[in-house]
Each structure stands twice: as C-alpha cells, then as structure tokens.
C-alpha positions, 0 to 999 in steps of 0.5 A, a space after each residue: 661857287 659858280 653854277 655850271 651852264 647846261 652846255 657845260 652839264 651835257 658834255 660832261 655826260 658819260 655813257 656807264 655800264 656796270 656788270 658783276 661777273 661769277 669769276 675772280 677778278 684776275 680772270 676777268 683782267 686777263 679776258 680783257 688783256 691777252 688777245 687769245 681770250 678777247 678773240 672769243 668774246 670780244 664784239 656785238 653779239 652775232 660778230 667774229 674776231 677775224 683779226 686781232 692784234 693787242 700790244 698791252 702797254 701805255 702807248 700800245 694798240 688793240 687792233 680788231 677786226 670784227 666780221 658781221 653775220 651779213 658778211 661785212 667787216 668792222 675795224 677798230 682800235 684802242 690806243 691804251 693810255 693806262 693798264 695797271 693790272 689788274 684793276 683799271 685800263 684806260 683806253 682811247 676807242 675809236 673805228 678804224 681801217 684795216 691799216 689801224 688808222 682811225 676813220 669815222 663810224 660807219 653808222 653815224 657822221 657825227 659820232 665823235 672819232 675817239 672816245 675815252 674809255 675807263 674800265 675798272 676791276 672790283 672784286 668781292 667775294 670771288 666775284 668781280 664789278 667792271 664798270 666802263 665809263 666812256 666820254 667823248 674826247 675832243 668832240 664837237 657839241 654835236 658830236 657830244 649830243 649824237 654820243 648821248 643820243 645813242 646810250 640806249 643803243 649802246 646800252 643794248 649793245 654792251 649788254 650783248 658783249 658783256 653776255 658773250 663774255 659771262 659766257 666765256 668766263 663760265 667755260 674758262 
C-alpha cells in the first residue's frame, strides 16, 4: 500500500461540525430547505436575511444576501448538487454578488472560491445529528492552507448559526 505524502494528507483535511438538535429530523430537513424558514436563522449571528431566493433541486440555487449589524451587506450562494430529503444535501458554497455570480471572499484573497459542503440528517429518539463537512473544491494549496487556517474561526462561526437555528426549532 502506497504511503500518502504530507501534501496529499493536508488537502484532504475537511472542516466538520456536528450538532444534536431536540426536534424530529423532518423538521430540521426543512429548516434547512424552504426558504421562509432559513430566512430566520440563516447567517453569522448578529446578521439579517434581506435577500433570499432557494430553488431546491440538483442544479438549483440558494441565493442570500445577509446584512451585517454595521450596516454592510454579505451575498452568497449554494449551487446544490444533491438533496435527497431528508437525509443529506450536498451543496457547492461560494460568496457571491448580488447578480449570483460568484466572486472572492471579502475577508481573505486566498480563501478557496468554492467549497464543497455535505449536510447530512440522523435521527434517534425524536432528536436529529447534522453533521456538515466542507473541502475546498478546486483550490490551490494555498487556498487549501488558508481554508485550514481558518477552522477555528469557522468553528466559532458555525456555532452562532447552528445556536440561531436551535433557537428557531424551539419556537417552531
């Protein structure tokens, strides 16, 4: 069996994050999947959807635009590869611009342009697991070591948006 060099080893490197939610795994499919309810929690803690436009199928695109609390405004998009409700989406992620075409992150001009994200939905006992892996997709090494540079920071990040969404499927 051939030994993997280092370079091979840190490309593969994912960022994971995995969260139990108390709500039933249809619930929490469609949190994820109809666009009145992403509208709601959706984002970086602290932002708003202000603009938000979701065609949920293989080849369909989740277009948002988030508004920061100092006034500024993010874009985004997925470009969903699979949805097979309601266990699993895969999605390619990316920034965008308002017209949906993808652009570079603002914070970083070595962050990789897409990222490949899967999302899948477990449940047990009335609670449901998501678990979100995302790889750089088509990136440089450089991009690839900025990407894992920044896992803390996306760690912190994900935490805040998966809080908002507990939140909104204790009300839901």
């Amino acid at each position: 069996m051939k030994q993997k060099d280092s370079a091979s080893v840190r490309s593969e490197l994912a960022f994971v994050i995995t969260r139990v939610f108390d709500a039933p795994r249809d619930l929490v499919y469609k949190a994820w999947t109809e666009a009145e309810r992403l509208t709601h929690w959706w984002g970086p803690k602290g932002y708003t959807m202000e603009f938000c436009k979701l065609d949920l199928r293989p080849g369909g695109v989740f277009h948002f635009g988030l508004r920061a609390p100092d006034g500024g405004d993010m874009w985004g998009k997925w470009v969903f590869r699979e949805v097979q409700a309601p266990e699993r989406l895969v999605f390619v992620s990316s920034f965008s611009d308002e017209e949906c075409h993808t652009v570079r992150a603002p914070f970083s001009l070595d962050w990789p342009l897409e990222t490949l994200s899967t999302v899948t939905f477990t449940e047990y006992e009335g609670k449901t697991t998501i678990t979100m892996r995302a790889a750089p997709l088509n990136a440089t090494e450089e991009q690839r070591r900025t990407f894992e540079s920044m896992f803390q920071s996306m760690q912190n990040g994900w935490t805040g948006t998966l809080d908002q969404l507990a939140g909104f499927l204790a009300k839901a």
